[in-house]
VOGU-3710 file (C-alpha; in Angstrom, 3 decimals, decimal comma):
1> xxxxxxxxxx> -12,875/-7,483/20,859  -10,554/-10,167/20,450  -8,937/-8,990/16,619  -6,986/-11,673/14,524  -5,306/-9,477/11,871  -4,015/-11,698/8,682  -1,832/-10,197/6,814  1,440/-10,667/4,207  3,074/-7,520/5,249  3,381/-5,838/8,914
11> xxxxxxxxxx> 5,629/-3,502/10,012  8,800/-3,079/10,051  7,772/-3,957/5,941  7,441/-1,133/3,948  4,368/-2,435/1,590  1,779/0,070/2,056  -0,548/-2,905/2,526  2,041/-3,530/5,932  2,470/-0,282/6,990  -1,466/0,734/6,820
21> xxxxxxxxxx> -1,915/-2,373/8,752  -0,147/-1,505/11,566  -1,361/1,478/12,195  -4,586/0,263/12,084  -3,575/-2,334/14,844  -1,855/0,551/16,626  -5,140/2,128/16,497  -7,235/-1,070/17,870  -4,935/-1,666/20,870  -5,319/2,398/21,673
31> xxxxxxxxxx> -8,810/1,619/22,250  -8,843/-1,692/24,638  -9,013/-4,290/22,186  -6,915/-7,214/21,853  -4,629/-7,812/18,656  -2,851/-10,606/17,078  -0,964/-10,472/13,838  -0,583/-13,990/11,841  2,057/-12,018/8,892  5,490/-12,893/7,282
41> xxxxxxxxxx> 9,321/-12,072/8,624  10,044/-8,636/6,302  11,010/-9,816/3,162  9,360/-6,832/1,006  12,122/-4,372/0,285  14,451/-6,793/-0,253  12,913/-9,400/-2,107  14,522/-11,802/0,507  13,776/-12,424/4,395  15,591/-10,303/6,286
51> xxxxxxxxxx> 18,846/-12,079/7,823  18,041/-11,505/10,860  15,617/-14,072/10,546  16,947/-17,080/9,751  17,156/-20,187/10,880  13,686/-20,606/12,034  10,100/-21,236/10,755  7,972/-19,659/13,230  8,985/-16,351/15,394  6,790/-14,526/18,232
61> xxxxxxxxxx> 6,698/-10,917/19,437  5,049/-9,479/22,365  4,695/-6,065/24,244  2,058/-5,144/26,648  -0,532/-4,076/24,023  0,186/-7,087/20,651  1,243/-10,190/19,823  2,707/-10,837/16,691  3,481/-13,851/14,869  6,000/-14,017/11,704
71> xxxxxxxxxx> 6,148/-16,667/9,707  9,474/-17,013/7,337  7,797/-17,817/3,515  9,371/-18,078/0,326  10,192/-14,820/-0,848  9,955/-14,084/-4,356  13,407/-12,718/-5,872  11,954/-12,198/-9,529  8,788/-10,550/-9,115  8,034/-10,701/-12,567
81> xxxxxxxxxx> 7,750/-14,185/-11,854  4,288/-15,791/-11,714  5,864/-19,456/-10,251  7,911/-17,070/-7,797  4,648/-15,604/-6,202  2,958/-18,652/-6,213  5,568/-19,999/-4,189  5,338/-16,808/-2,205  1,569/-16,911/-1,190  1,489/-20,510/-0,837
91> xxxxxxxxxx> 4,355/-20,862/1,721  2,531/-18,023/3,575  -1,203/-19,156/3,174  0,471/-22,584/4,525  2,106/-21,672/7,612  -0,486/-19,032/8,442  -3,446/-21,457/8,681  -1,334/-24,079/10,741  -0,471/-20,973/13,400  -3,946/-19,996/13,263
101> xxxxxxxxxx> -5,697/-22,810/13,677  -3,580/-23,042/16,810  -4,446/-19,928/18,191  -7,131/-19,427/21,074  -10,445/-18,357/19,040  -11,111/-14,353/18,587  -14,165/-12,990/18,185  -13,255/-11,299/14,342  -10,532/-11,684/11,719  -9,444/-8,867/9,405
111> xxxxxxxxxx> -7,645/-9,523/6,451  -6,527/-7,294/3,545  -6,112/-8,366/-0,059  -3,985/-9,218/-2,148  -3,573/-12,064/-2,109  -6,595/-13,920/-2,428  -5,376/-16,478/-1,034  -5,749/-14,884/2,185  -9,021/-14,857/1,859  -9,158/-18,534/1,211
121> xxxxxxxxxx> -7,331/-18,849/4,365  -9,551/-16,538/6,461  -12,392/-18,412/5,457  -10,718/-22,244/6,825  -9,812/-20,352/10,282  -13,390/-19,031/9,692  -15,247/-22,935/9,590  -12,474/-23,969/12,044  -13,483/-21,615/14,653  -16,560/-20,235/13,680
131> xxxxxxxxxx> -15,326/-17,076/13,512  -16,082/-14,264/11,044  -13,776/-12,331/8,615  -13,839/-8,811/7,007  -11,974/-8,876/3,758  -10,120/-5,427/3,219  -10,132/-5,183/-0,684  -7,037/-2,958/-1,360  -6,446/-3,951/-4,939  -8,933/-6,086/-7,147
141> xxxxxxxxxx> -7,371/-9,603/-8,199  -7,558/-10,674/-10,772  -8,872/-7,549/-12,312  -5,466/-5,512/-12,116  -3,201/-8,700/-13,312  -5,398/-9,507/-16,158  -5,093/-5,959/-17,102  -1,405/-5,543/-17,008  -0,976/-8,800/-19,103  0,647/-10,674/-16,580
151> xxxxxxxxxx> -2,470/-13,215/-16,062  -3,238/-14,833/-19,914  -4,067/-18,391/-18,728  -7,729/-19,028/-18,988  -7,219/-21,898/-16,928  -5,842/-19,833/-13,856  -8,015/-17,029/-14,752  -11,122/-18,590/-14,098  -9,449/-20,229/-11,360  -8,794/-16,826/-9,377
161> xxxxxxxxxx> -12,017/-15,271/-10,300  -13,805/-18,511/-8,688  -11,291/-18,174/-5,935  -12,436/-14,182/-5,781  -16,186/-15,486/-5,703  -16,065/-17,446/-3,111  -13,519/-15,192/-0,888  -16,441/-12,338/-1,473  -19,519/-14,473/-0,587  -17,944/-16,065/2,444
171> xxxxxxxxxx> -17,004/-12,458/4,188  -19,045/-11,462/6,788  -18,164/-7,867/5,871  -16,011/-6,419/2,760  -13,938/-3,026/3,545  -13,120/-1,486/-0,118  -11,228/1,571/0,070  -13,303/3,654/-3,210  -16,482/4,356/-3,817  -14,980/2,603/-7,723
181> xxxxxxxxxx> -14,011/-0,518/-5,905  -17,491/-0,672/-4,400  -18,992/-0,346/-8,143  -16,729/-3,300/-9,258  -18,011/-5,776/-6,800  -21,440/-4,436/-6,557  -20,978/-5,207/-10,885  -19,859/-8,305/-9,518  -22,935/-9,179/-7,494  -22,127/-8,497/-3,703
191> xxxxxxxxxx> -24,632/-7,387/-1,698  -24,486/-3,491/-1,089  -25,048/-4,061/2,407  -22,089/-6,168/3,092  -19,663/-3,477/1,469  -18,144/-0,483/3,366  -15,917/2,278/1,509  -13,152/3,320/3,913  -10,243/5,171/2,352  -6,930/4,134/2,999
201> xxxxxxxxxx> -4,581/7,222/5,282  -1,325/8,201/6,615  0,316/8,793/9,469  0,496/12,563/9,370  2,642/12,881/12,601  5,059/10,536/10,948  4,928/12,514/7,428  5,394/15,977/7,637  6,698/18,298/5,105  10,588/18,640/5,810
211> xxxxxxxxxx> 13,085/21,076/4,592  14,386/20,810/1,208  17,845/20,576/2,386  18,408/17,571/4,728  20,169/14,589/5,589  18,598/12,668/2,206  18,884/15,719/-0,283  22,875/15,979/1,212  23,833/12,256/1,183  22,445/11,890/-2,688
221> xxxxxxxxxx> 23,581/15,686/-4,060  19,896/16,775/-4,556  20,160/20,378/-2,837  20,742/22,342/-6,082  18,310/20,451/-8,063  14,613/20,176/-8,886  13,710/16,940/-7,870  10,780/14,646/-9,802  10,018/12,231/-7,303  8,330/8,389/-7,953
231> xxxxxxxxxx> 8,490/6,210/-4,726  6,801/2,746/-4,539  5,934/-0,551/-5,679  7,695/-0,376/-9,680  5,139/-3,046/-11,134  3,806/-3,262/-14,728  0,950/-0,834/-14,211  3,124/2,107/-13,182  4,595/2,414/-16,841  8,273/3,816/-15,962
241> xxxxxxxxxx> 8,788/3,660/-19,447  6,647/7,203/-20,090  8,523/8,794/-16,900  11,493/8,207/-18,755  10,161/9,273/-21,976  8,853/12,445/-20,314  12,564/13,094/-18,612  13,858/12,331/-22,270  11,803/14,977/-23,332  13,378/17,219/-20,666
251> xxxxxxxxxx> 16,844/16,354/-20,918  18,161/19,968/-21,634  16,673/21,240/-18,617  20,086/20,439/-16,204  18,455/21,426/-13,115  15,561/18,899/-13,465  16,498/15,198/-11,803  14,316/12,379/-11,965  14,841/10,231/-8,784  13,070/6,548/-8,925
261> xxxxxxxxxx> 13,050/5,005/-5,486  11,220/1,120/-4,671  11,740/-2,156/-6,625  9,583/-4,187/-8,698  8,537/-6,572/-11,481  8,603/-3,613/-13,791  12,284/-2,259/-11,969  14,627/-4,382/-14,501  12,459/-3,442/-17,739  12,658/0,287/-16,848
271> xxxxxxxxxx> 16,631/0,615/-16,236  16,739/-1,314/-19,960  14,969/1,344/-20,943  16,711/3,769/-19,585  20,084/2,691/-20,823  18,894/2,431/-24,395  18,558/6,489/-24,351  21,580/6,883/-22,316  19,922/9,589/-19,967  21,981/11,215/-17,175
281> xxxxxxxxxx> 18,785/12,836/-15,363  17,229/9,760/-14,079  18,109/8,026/-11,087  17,147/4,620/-9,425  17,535/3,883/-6,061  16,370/0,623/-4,041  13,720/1,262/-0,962  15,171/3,392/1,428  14,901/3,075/5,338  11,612/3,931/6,529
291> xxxxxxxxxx> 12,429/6,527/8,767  14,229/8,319/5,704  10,562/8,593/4,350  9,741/11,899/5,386  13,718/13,181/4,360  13,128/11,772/1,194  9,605/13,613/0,194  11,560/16,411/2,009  14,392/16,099/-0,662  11,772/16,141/-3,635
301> xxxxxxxxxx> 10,044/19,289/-5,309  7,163/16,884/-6,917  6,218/13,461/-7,073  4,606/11,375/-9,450  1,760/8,982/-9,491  2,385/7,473/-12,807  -0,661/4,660/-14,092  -1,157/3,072/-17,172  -4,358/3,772/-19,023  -7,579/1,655/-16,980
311> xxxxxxxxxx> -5,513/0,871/-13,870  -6,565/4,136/-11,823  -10,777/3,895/-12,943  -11,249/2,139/-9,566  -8,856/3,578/-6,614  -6,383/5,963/-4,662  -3,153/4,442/-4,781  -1,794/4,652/-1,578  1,454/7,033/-2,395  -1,185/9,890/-3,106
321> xxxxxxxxxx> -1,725/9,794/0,956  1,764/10,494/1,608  2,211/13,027/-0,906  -0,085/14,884/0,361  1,213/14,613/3,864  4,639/15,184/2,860  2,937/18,646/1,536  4,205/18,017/-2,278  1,893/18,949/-5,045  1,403/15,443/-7,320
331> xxxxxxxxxx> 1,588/15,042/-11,232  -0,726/12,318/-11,940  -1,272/10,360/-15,508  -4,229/8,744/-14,501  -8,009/8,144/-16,243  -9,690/11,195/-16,683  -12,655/11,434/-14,240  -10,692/8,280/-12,176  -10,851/8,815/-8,227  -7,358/10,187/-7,909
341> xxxxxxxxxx> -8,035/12,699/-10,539  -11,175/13,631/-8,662  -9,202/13,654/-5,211  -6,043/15,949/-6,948  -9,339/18,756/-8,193  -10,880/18,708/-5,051  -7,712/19,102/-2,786  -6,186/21,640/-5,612  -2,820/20,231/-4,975  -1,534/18,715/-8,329
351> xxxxxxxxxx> -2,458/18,248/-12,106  -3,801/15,053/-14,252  -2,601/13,939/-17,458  -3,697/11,131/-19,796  -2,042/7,750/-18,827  0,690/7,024/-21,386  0,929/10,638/-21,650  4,765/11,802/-21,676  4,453/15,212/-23,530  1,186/16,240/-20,920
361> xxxxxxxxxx> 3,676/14,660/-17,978  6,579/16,728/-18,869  4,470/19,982/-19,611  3,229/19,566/-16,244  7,209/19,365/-14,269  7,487/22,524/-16,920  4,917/23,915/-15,270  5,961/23,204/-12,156  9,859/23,950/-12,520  9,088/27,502/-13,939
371> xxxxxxxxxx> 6,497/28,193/-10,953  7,886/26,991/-7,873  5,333/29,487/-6,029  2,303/27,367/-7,086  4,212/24,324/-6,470  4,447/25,638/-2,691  1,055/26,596/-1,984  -0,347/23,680/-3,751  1,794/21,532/-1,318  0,274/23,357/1,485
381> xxxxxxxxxx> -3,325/22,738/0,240  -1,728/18,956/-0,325  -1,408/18,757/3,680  -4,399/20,525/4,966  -6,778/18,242/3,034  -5,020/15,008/4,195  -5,128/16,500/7,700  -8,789/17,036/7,218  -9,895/14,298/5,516  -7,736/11,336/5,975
391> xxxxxxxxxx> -6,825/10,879/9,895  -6,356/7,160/10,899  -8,015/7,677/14,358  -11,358/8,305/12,618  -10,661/5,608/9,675  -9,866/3,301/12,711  -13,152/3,665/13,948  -14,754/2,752/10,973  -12,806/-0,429/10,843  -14,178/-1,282/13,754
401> xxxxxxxxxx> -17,650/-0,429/12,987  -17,745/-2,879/10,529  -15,729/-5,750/12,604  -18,457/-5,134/14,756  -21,115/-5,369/12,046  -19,484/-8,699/10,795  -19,813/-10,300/14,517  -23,340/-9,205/14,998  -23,252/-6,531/17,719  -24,419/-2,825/16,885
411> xxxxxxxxxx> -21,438/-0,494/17,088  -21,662/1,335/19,873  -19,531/4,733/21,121  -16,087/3,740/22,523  -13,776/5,620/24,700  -10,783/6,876/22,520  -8,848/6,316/25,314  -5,166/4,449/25,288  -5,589/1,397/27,055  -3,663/-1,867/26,973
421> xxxxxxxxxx> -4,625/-5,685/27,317  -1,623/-7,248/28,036  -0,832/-10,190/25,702  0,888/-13,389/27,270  3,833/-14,629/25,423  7,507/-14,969/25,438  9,455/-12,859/23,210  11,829/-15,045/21,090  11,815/-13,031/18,249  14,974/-10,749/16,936
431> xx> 15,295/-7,421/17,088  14,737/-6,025/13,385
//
């Protein structure tokens, strides 16, 4: 198949929407297909294009086995900012439909939400070319931004859910990564038969559990420490605020350091916060290098998948994945009965608490702290699972079972095979 992949974030971006993207390309082109990626220059991290993109709208990689073109967008400095995404997703959806409607036709497109806007666009390049589009649901707009507060507008409201209507009817096929996802759109009125639940993965060969001490733990003085790990998107449904409340709680305990790593709409509001109690076991740091990943799980002793209540009834967050491959046991304040709290029980390789929970959070690092042997085995059953249950060869496959689906032909068995359709472009892009 000829595969037109639209999508915000691609690697080298560090979104987990970019980097689960590109592994699922890398997976495509292992098995003969033929890949193109319509995404932005890497902005994510830095809530800025990169410099070394600059001075140009439109820039276009190539190897043997991908072509990939960036487009340089508005990126969105203040997060927090509803005018500053706007600007964000419109500059994007923009530029992306004028380079795809240039593009030679492919047979299937596969784009990943959020946006919806991407949707929107899939569906022009859709009429334009008659081609069909899977839309990859990885987080429900507007659902989780009316939640959090940010969306109060009735006006744009019903805008976006008519926006999320028609995205969802117009799909040939609808990838949700949850069996709760699935319930809120089947709630919603789509068609069972157009949704399949494929979990989101990791790249277990890239995370593996490293030594405690390492280049990270060295270069930030976390050898001698016990090290509470959050790493991620910092938005408004995280709550920071009860991490810090819980590591105010546990402020006498020297050994115990709180290390906050990633940026966000909810970044600035937390480090308020944390000023206000003057705390000197919390620590922020901005994204780190993405090869430091696995050095920085490495570094940590636990990690944290923090939620406010009703943001974790419907989905996995992605972090979980590399948690788990990072073999760290998890301490998650999520709804009770939620799919990660289902996931941590049946792996055995953390323990829930009540969102908005900071006396059950820090009872649980307690727990942790005073019984580092349980902390080590549940990291081992953390890794096992994850090697069992959440390889991206086999989630690949099921991709492209339902690309298939969405173009009319019956999936059939495919040779696993590394093979590579060379793409035909010049390579005028810079060298990230």
């Amino acid at each position: 198949m000829r595969i037109l992949l639209l999508s915000t974030y691609f690697h080298p971006d560090v979104a987990s929407t970019g980097v689960i993207m590109s592994t699922l390309a890398d997976e495509f082109v292992a098995r003969g297909h033929q890949v193109t990626v319509l995404t932005s220059v890497p902005h994510y991290d830095a809530d800025r294009s990169w410099p070394e993109f600059s001075g140009k709208r439109i820039y276009k990689e190539c190897s043997e086995s991908m072509e990939i073109i960036r487009i340089s967008t508005h990126a969105a400095a203040d997060r927090s900012s509803i005018f500053q995404r706007i600007l964000n997703y419109g500059s994007f959806s923009a530029l992306s439909f004028y380079c795809g409607a240039l593009l030679p036709k492919h047979d299937v497109i596969l784009v990943p939400s959020p946006p919806l806007s991407n949707g929107v666009i899939a569906e022009l390049l859709s009429m334009l070319r008659g081609t069909p589009f899977v839309y990859n649901v990885q987080d429900i707009w507007p659902d989780v931004a009316i939640r959090a507060g940010v969306l109060r507008s009735r006006i744009i409201i019903g805008l976006l859910r008519r926006m999320e209507r028609f995205v969802y009817k117009s799909a040939a096929g609808i990838a949700v990564i949850s069996d709760g996802f699935r319930r809120n759109l089947l709630e919603k009125g789509v068609p069972d038969e157009k949704i399949s639940v494929i979990p989101n993965f990791i790249d277990i060969d890239f995370v593996t559990p490293q030594p405690k001490a390492n280049a990270f733990s060295h270069k930030f003085g976390l050898t001698d420490k016990f090290v509470v790990l959050f790493a991620g998107n910092m938005g408004f449904s995280q709550g920071l605020e009860t991490v810090i409340d819980a590591a105010r709680i546990l402020k006498d305990v020297p050994e115990i350091q709180f290390l906050m790593v990633g940026n966000g709409a909810g970044r600035s509001n937390a480090e308020q916060y944390l000023r206000s109690l003057s705390l000197e076991n919390v620590r922020f740091l901005p994204f780190q290098p993405h090869e430091d990943l696995p050095n920085m799980y490495g570094a940590s002793d636990l990690c944290l998948i923090p939620l406010r209540r009703g943001f974790t009834s419907d989905s996995v967050p992605c972090k979980v994945f590399t948690i788990m491959a990072a073999g760290k046991p998890a301490v998650a304040s999520v709804d009770p009965d939620s799919d990660t709290w289902r996931l941590l029980q049946r792996a055995k390789c953390g323990k829930c608490a009540t969102p908005e929970d900071a006396q059950a959070i820090a009872a649980a690092i307690l727990h942790y702290y005073r019984n580092p042997a349980a902390a080590r085995e549940e990291g081992r059953n953390a890794r096992r699972f994850v090697e069992l249950e959440f390889d991206p060869a086999t989630l690949a496959e099921n991709y492209l079972d339902a690309l298939e689906r969405a173009t009319g032909k019956v999936p059939e068995s495919r040779d696993t095979k590394t093979t590579h359709s060379a793409a035909k472009c010049e390579n005028t892009s810079p060298q990230p």
